[in-house]
C-alpha positions in Angstrom: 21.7 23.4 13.8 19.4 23.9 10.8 16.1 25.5 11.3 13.7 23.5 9.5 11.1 24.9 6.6 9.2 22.1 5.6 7.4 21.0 2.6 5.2 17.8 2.9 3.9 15.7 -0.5 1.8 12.9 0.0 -1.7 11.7 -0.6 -3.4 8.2 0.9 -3.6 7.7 4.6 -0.3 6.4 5.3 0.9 9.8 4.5 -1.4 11.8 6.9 -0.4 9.5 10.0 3.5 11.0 9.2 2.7 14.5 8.1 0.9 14.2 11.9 3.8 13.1 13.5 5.6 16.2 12.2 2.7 18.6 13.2 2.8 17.1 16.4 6.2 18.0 17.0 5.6 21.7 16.4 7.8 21.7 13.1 7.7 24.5 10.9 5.4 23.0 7.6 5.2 26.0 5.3 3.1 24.3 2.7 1.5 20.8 1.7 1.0 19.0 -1.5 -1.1 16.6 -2.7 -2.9 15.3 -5.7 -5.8 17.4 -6.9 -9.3 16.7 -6.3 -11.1 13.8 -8.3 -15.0 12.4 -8.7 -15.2 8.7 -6.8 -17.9 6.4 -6.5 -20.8 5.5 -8.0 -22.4 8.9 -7.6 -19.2 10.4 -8.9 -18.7 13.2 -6.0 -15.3 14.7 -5.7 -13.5 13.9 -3.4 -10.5 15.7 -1.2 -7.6 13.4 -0.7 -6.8 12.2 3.3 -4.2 14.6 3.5 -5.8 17.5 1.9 -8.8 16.8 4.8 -6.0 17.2 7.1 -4.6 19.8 5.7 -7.4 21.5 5.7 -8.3 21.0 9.3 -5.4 22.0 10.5 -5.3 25.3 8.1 -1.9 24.3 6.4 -0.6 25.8 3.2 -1.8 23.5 0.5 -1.4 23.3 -2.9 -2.8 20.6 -5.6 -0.8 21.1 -9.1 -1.9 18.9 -12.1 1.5 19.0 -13.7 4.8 19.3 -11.2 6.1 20.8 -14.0 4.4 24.0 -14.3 6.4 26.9 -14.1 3.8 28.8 -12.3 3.6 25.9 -9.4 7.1 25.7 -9.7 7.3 29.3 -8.9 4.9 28.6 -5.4 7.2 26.2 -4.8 9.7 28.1 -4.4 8.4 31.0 -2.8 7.3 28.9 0.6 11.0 29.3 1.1 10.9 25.8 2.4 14.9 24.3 2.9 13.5 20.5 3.1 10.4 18.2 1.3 9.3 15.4 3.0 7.8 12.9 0.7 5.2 10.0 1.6 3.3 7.9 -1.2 2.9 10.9 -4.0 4.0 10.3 -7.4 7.3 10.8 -9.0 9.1 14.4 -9.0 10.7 16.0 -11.5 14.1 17.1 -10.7 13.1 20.6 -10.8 11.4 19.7 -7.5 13.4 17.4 -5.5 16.3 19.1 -6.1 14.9 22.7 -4.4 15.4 22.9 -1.2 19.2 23.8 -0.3 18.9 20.4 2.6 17.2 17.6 -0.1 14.0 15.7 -0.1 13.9 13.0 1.5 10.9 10.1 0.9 9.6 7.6 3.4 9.3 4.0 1.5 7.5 1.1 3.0 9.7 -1.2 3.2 13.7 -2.2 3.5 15.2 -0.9 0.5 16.5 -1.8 -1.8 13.6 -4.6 -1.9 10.3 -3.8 -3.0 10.7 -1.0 -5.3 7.6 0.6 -6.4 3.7 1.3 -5.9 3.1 -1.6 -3.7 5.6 -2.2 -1.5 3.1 -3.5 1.3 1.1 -6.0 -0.7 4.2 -7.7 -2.4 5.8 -8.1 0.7 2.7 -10.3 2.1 1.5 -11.7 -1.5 5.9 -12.9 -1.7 5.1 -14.5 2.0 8.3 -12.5 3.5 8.5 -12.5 7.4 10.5 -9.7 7.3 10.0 -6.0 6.3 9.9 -2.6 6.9 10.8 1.4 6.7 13.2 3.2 4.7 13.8 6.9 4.3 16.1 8.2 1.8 17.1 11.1 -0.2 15.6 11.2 -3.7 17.5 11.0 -6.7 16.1 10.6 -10.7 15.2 7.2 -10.3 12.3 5.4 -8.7 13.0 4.3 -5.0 17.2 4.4 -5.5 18.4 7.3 -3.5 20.9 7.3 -0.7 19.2 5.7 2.7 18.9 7.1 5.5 18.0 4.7 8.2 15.9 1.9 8.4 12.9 0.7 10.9 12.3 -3.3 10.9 9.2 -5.3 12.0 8.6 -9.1 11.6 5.1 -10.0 9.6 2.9 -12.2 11.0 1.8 -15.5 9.5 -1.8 -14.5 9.0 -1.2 -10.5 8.9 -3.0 -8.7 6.4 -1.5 -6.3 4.2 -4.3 -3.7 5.9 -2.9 -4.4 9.3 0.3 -4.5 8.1 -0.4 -1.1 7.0 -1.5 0.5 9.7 1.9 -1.1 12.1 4.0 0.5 9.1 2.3 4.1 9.5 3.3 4.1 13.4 6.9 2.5 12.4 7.2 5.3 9.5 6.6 8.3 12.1 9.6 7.3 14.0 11.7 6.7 11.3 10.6 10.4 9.9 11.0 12.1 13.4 14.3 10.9 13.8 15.5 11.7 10.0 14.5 15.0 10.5 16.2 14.9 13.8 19.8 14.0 12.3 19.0 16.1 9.2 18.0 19.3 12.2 21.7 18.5 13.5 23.3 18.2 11.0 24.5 14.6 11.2 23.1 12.7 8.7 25.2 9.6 7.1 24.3 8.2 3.9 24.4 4.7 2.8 24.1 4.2 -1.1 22.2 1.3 -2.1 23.0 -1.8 -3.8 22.9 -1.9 -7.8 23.1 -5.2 -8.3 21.9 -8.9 -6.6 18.4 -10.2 -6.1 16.2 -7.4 -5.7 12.0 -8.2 -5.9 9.9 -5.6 -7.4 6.9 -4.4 -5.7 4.7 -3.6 -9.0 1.4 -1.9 -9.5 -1.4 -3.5 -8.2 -3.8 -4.4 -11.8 -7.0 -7.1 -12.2 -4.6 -9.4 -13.5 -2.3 -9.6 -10.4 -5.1 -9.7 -7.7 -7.2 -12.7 -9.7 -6.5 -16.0 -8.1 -4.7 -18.7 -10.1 -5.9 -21.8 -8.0 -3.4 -24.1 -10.0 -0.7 -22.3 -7.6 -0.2 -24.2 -4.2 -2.6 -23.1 -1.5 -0.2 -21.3 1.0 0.8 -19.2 -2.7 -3.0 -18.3 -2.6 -3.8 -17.7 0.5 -0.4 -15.4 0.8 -2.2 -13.5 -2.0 -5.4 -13.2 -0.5 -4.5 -11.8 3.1 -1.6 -9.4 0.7 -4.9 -7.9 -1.5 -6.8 -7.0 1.6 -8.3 -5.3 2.5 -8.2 -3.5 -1.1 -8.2 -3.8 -3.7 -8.6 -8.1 -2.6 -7.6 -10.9 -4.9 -10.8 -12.0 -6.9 -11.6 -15.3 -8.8 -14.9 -16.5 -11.2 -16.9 -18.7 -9.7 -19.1 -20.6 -11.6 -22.2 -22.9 -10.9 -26.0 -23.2 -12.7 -24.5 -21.9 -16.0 -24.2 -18.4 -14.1 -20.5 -17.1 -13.5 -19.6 -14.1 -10.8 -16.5 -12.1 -10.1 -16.1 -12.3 -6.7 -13.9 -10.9 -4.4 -11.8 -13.2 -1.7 -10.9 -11.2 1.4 -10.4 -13.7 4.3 -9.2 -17.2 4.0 -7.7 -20.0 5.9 -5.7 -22.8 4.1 -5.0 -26.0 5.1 -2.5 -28.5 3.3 -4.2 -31.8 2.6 -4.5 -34.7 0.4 -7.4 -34.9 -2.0 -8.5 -36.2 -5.6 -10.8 -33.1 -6.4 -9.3 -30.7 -9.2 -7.7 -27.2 -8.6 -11.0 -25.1 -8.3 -13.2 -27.7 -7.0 -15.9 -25.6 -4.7 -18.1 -27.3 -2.0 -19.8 -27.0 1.1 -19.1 -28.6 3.7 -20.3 -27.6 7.4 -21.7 -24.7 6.2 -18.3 -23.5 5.1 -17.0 -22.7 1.5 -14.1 -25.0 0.6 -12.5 -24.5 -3.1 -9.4 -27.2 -3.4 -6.0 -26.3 -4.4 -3.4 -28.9 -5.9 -2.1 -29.6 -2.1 -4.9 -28.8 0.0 -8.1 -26.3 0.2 -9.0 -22.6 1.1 -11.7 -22.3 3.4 -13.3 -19.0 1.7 -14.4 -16.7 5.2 -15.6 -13.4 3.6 -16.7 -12.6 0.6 -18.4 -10.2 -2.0 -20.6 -11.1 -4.9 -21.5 -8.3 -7.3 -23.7 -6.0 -6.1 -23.3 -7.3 -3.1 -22.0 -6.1 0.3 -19.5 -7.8 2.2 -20.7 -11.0 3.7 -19.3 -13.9 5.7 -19.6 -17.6 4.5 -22.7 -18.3 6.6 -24.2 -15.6 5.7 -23.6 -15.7 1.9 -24.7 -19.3 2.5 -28.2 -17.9 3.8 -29.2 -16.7 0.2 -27.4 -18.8 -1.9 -27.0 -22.7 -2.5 -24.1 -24.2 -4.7 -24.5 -27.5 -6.8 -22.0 -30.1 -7.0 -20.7 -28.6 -10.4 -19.4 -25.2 -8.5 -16.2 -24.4 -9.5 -13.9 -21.7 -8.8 -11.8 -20.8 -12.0 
C-alpha cells in the first residue's frame, strides 16, 4: 500500500467539487494550487478563485505561483513532500512539475479521451451534438491531454442538455472516477492504457467571440446545438438588427423546430408573442435573452420594452 501525500492543482468550480471528494475521504492533501488572484467585473475587485475560497475554508496549504517555473516555487513544491498531484482544469505543467512526485500526476479530463482534447471539452461535446461523453483520468505526459488513461466514467447527453448541466453531472461523475484512481494508485494496481495516435479525433478548442457567434446560414439543429453548448457561459451571440440600430445579443435558450418556409436565414419575427429568427430548414424560437446593458430576460418580457418591425433581422 502507498500512503498518499497529495498535491491538488485546479481552479474553476469543477475542480473544487473533486478536490471535495478527496477531503471528504480524509486523504492526506499537503498543499493546493491554483491560479493567483485577479480584478473581475466591472468594478475590477479581485477576486479568489473557487478553489482558493475552498481552500481557504477548509485551512489547506495553498500556494498561487505566477510562473510554474520559478525555482523558488519549485523549491515549495517540493518541500510539501507530496508523492502524488492531482490535477483538475489548471493550465499546462512544466515537466519540472508533473514529473515530481515519485507516484505521477495524474489529471481528470472531461471527457472520453482521446476525443475532445483541450480547454473546452464540455461545450464541444454539446456544440458537435454527441450523445455520448464523459471522464477520463490519466497520467500526464509533455503533451496536452495525451498521457496514459487510467479509467474512464461514461454518461449519455441529453437531447436538450445544456453544457451548464452537463457540467454539473460531470463534476459528480469526475469524483468517482478520482476516488477510485486514487484507490488503485493507494494499492498499487494501476493498469495503463496508452492512447490512440492516430484516427478521427475532434478537438475541443478554446472558447473565442468568433466560435460562440451564431452563423444562421448553418441548419437550425447546428444552431441550436451551439446555443444550449455556450450556456450558460460564455453563450453563443448574434447582431440583431432593426430601426437602423444593431445589438450584440446573447442567445441562451432556444427551441428549434424543422420546417418549411420562404423567409431568408436570419429573418426575425414575432409571432404569439414569441421571438422566431428562420434558419435555412426551419426556425429558432429565441426563449432567453440579453441585450446590452441589459439583464437577462425571457422573450415576453424582452417583448414588454421592446417592439420589432418587419425588417428585424438577425445577422
Amino acid at each position: 500500500m502507498n500512503k498518499l501525500k497529495i498535491v491538488f492543482m485546479g481552479t474553476p468550480e469543477f475542480a473544487v467539487g473533486i478536490l471535495d471528494a478527496i477531503y471528504q475521504r480524509n486523504y492526506d492533501i499537503v498543499g493546493v494550487i491554483t491560479a493567483p488572484d485577479k480584478p473581475a467585473g466591472r468594478g475590477q475587485k479581485i477576486k479568489y478563485s473557487a478553489v482558493k475560497e475552498y481552500a481557504l475554508e477548509k485551512g489547506l496549504n495553498l500556494l498561487q505561483p505566477t510562473n510554474l517555473k520559478d525555482e523558488g516555487f519549485l523549491g515549495e513544491l517540493k518541500s510539501l513532500g507530496a508523492n502524488l498531484q492531482v490535477v483538475v482544469a489548471f493550465r499546462m505543467l512544466p515537466e519540472a512539475v508533473w514529473k515530481m512526485p515519485e507516484l505521477g500526476t495524474f489529471n481528470l479530463h472531461a471527457s472520453l479521451l482521446p476525443q475532445y482534447r483541450g480547454a473546452a471539452p464540455i461545450n464541444w461535446a454539446v456544440i458537435n451534438g454527441e450523445e455520448r461523453t464523459g471522464v477520463t483520468t490519466f497520467f500526464i505526459d509533455d503533451k496536452i491531454d495525451t498521457g496514459a488513461m487510467i479509467l474512464k466514467e461514461e454518461t449519455e447527453i441529453g437531447a436538450n442538455e445544456t453544457a451548464g448541466q452537463l457540467h454539473d453531472r460531470l463534476m459528480e461523475l469526475g469524483k468517482n472516477a478520482v476516488v477510485k484512481t486514487l484507490v488503485l494508485i493507494e494499492a498499487g494496481s494501476v493498469q495503463t492504457t496508452l492512447q490512440p495516435q492516430d484516427g478521427d479525433v475532434k478537438t475541443a478548442y478554446k472558447l473565442n467571440k468568433d466560435n460562440c457567434k451564431i452563423d444562421w446560414n448553418r441548419p437550425g439543429q447546428e444552431i441550436y446545438n451551439q446555443i444550449r453548448g455556450l450556456s450558460p457561459y460564455p453563450a453563443a451571440w448574434t447582431f440583431i438588427a432593426d430601426k437602423g440600430e444593431e445589438w450584440n445579443v446573447k442567445v441562451y435558450e432556444a427551441e428549434f423546430e424543422k420546417h418549411e418556409h420562404l423567409f431568408p436565414a436570419g429573418k426575425l419575427t414575432v409571432v404569439n408573442k414569441k421571438i422566431v429568427v428562420y434558419t435555412t430548414d426551419g426556425f429558432l424560437v429565441l426563449k432567453s435573452l440579453q441585450f446590452p446593458g441589459k439583464r437577462r430576460m425571457n422573450a415576453a418580457e424582452l417583448l414588454n420594452g421592446m417592439v420589432f418591425t418587419e425588417e428585424a433581422k438577425a445577422i
